[in-house]
C-alpha positions in Angstrom: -10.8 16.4 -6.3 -14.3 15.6 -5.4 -14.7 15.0 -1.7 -17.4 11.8 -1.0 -20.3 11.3 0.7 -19.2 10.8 4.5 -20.4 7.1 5.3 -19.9 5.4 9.3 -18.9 1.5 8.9 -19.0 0.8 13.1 -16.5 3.1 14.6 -14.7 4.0 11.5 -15.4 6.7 8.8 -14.8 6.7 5.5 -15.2 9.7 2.9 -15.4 12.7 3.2 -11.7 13.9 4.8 -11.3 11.2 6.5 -8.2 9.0 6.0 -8.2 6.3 3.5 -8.9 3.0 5.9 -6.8 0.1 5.2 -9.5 -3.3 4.5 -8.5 -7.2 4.7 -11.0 -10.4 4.7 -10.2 -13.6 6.8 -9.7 -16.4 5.5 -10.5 -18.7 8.1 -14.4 -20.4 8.4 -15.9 -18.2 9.7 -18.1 -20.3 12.2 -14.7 -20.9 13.8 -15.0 -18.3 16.0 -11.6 -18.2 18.2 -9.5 -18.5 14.7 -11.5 -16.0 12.6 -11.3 -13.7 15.8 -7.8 -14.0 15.8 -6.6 -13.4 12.7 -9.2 -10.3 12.6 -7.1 -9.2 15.9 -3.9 -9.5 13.6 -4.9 -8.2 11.1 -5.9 -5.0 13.4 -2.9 -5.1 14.9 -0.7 -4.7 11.7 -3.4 -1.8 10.7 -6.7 -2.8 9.3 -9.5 -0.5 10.2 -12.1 -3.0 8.7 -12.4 -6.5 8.0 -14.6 -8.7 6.1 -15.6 -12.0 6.6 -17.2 -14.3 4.2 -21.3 -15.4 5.4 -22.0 -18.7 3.2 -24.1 -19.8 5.8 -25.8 -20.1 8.8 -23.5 -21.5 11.0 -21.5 -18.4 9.6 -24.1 -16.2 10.2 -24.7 -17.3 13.9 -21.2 -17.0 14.9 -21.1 -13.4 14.2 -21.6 -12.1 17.8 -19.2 -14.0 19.7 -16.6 -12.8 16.8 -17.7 -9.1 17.2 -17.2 -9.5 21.3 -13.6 -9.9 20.6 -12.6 -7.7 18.1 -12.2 -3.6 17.9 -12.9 -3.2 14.4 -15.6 -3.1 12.2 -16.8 -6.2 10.4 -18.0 -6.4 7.0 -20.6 -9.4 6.4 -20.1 -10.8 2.3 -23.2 -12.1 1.4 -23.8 -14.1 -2.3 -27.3 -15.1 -3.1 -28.9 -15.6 -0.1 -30.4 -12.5 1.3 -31.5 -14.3 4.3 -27.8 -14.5 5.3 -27.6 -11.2 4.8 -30.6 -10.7 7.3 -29.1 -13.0 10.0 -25.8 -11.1 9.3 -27.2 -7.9 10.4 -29.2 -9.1 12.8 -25.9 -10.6 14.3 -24.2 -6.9 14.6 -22.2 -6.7 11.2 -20.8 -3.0 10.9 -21.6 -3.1 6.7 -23.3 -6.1 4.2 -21.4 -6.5 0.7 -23.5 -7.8 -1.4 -23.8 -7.7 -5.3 -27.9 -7.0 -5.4 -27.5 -8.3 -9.3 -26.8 -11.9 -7.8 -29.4 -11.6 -4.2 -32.6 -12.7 -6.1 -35.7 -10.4 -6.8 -36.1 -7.1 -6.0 -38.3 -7.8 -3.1 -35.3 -9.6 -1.8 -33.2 -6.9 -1.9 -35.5 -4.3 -0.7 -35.9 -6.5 2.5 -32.0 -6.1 3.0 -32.0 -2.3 2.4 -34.8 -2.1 5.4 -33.1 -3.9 7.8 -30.2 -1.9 7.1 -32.3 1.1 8.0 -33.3 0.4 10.5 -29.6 -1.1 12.0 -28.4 2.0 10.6 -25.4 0.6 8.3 -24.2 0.7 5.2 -24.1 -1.7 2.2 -21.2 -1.9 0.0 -21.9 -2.8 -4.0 -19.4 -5.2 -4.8 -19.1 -6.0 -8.5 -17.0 -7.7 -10.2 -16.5 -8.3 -14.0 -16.5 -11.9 -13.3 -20.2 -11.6 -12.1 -21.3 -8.8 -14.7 -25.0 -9.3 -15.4 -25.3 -11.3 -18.9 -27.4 -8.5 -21.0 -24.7 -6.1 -20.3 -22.2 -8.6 -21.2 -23.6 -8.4 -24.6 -24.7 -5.0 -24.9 -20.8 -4.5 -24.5 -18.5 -7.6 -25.8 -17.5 -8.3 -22.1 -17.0 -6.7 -19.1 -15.9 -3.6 -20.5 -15.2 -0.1 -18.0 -18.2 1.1 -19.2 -20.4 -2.2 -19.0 -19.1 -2.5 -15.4 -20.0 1.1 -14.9 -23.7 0.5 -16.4 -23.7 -2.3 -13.5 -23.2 0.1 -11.4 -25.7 3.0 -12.2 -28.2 -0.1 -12.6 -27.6 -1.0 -8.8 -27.1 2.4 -7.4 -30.7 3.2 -8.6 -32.2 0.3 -6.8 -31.1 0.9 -3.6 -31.8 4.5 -4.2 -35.8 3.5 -5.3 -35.7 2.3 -1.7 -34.3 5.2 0.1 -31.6 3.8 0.3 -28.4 6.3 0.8 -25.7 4.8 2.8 -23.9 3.2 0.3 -19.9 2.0 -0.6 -19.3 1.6 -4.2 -16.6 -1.3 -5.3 -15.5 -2.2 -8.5 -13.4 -4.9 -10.0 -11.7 -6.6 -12.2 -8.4 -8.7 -12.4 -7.1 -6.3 -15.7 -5.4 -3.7 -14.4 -6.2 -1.0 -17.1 -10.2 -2.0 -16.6 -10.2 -2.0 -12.8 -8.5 1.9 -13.2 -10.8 3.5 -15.8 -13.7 1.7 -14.3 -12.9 3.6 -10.6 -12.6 6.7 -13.0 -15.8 6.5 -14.3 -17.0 5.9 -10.5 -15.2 9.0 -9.2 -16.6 11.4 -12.1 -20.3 10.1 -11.8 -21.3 9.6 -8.0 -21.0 10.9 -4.8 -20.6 8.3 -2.8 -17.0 7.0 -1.3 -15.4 3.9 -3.1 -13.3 1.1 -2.0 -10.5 0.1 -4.6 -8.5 -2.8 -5.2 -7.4 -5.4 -7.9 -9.0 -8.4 -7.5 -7.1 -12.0 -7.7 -4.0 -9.9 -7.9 -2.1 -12.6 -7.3 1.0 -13.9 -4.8 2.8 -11.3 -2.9 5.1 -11.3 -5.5 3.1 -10.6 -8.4 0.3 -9.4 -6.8 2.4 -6.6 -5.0 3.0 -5.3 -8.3 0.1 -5.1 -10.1 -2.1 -3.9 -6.7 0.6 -1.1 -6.5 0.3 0.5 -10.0 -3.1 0.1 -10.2 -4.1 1.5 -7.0 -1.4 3.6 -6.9 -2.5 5.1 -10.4 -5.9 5.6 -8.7 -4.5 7.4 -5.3 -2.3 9.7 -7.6 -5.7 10.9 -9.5 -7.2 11.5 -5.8 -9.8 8.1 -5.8 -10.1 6.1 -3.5 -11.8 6.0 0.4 -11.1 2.5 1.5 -8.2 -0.1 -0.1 -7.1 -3.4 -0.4 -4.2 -5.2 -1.7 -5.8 -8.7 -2.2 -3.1 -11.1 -2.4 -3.1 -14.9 -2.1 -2.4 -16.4 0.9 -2.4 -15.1 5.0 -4.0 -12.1 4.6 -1.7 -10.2 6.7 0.8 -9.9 3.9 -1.6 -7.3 2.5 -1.2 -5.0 5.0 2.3 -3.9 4.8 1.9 -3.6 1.1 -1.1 -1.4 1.7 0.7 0.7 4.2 3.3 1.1 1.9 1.4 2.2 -1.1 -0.2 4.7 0.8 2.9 6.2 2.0 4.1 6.8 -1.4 1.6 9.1 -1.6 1.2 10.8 2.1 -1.7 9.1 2.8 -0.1 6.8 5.7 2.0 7.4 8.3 5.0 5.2 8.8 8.7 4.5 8.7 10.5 4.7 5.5 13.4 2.5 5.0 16.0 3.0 2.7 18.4 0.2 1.5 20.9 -0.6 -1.0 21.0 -3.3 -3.6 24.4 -4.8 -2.2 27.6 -5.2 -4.2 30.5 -7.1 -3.5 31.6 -4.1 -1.2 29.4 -5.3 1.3 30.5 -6.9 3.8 28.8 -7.4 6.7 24.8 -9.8 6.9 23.3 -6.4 5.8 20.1 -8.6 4.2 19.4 -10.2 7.6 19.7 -7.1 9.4 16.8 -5.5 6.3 14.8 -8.2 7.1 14.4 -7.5 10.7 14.5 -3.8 10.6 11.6 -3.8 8.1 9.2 -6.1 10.5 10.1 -3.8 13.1 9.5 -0.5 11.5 6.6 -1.9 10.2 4.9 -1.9 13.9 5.7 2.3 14.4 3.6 4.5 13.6 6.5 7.5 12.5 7.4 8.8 9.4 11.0 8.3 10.5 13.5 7.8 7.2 15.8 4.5 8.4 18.4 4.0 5.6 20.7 0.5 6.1 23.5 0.9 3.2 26.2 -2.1 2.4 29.5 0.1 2.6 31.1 3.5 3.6 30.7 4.1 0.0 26.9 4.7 -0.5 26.4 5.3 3.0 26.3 8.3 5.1 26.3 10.5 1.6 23.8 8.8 -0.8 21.7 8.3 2.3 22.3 11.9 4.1 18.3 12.6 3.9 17.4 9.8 6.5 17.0 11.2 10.0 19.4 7.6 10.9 21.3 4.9 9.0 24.1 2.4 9.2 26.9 1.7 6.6 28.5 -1.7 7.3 32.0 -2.7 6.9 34.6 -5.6 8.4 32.1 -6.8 11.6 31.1 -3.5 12.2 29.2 -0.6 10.8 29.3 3.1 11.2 26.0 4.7 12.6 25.0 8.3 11.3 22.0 10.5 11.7 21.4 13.0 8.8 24.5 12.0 7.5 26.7 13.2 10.2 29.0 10.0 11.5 28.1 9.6 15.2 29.9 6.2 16.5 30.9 3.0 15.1 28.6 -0.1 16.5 30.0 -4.0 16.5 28.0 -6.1 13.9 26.1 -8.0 16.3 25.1 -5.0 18.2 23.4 -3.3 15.1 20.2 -4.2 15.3 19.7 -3.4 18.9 21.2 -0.4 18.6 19.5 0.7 15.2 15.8 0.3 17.8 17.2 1.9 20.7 18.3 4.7 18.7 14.6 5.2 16.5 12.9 4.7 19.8 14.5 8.0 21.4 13.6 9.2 18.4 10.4 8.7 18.4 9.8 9.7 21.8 8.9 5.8 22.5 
């Protein structure tokens, strides 16, 4: 595994052995303050560690400061084409400018960029995407290909690097699953620096959970990856569980598991309303507890004898275990109260 170039994004830092940070991006206008604010503070609270706002102008640009007084976490400025908003963005206290220097302008407009992040001290992140793949590499390769994205890359990498330029996040790609993962490949064999990963228009949380999960998941098994997001469409807080999740999978995140079955027509208590619940609640801890909820005595204390505590319902009530030993029986409506009280002890909340 090659460990990355260590690279601070505000309070945060990624690379190195640092712990892969979870990313979302408003979707609010971003000159409305109080609302863009306040999903960033969501978005925090469910377990961002950076968030990134779109700058398409000024009026976005300007409203930067009173959104960093009232927020805790790092705040990435997306900048297309005009590298003037992407001097009033760092001007304004952004944590990190994503930019795509293929799409700012001249050179001379980039370099002016790359100095004022000098001297602000922060990082840029080189977003490509093969939807934006410069057009003589489109043809040098029949499309955006891995290794015509990659080219982009290299091509961008050394500009910044003509400049003196070293702080820098590498992100690329692409809504084909099977690009977007050899692409990241090529990225983790050639440079040094960390990456972020996602799949991008992934889709709704349906669809989108899917294909974000294999893909990034394929990359997090092979040991890539320093920042992630699931991009999915919609409130961007949906992403966050489903990044939380895919980096459990894996180690990387610490957090409830929760075990449930499929249901059967043994079940016979609301076991899908009681998931439901338990899984928004679990989703707040910060444990790597193992909750299993199973729909009968059958597959219950047995199939689920790994998780530290469970229930297996029955007739308007359910029996509660803990490592599979039976420990009382608790009246349907009191499950859920007692499931919570139960973790919490556990947990040492």
């Amino acid at each position: 595994m090659h460990i990355k170039k260590e690279i601070q994004i505000g309070n945060v830092i990624i690379g190195g052995h640092h712990p892969i940070a979870i990313q979302s991006m408003t979707n609010t206008k971003t000159s409305d303050y109080v609302a863009t604010s306040n999903q960033i503070n969501a978005l925090s609270k469910m377990g961002a560690t950076i968030v990134r706002v779109t700058i398409m102008n000024e009026e976005d640009a300007k409203a930067l400061p009173k959104i960093i007084q009232r927020v805790h976490v790092p705040i990435v400025a997306d900048i297309h084409f005009d590298y003037r908003l992407a001097l009033m963005a760092i001007e304004n206290g952004a944590s990190k400018i994503r930019i795509n220097p293929g799409n700012i302008g001249s050179k001379e407009n980039v370099e002016k960029i790359v100095n004022s992040c000098k001297t602000k001290h922060i990082p840029i992140r080189i977003g490509i995407n093969s939807g934006s793949l410069e057009k003589d590499l489109y043809e040098k390769y029949g499309g955006a290909t891995p290794q015509a994205l990659y080219e982009s890359m290299k091509r961008n990498v050394n500009l910044l690097e003509s400049f003196g330029f070293y702080d820098i996040v590498l992100s690329i790609k692409s809504t084909d699953i099977m690009t977007t993962i050899q692409t990241n490949e090529l990225l983790f064999d050639h440079f040094d620096y960390p990456i972020h990963i996602g799949l991008t228009e992934s889709g709704t949380i349906h669809s989108g959970t899917i294909r974000s999960s294999y893909t990034l998941g394929t990359l997090l098994q092979k040991g890539i990856g320093n920042t992630i997001r699931v991009s999915l469409t919609g409130n961007p807080e949906v992403e966050i569980p489903v990044a939380k999740e895919i980096l459990s999978m894996f180690h990387l995140y610490n957090k409830p598991t929760l075990i449930s079955c499929p249901t059967c027509g043994r079940t016979q208590y609301h076991m899908e309303d009681i998931v439901k619940e338990m899984e928004a609640y679990l989703n707040t801890l910060h444990s790597s507890i193992k909750v299993a909820i199973m729909g009968c005595a059958v597959n219950g204390p047995g199939e689920a004898k790994d998780a530290d505590i469970g229930i297996a319902g029955g007739i308007g009530e359910a029996i509660l275990f803990k490592k599979g030993k039976i420990i009382c029986k608790v009246p349907e409506d009191k499950i859920i109260e007692t499931l919570k009280e139960e973790i919490e002890k556990m947990c040492g909340n």
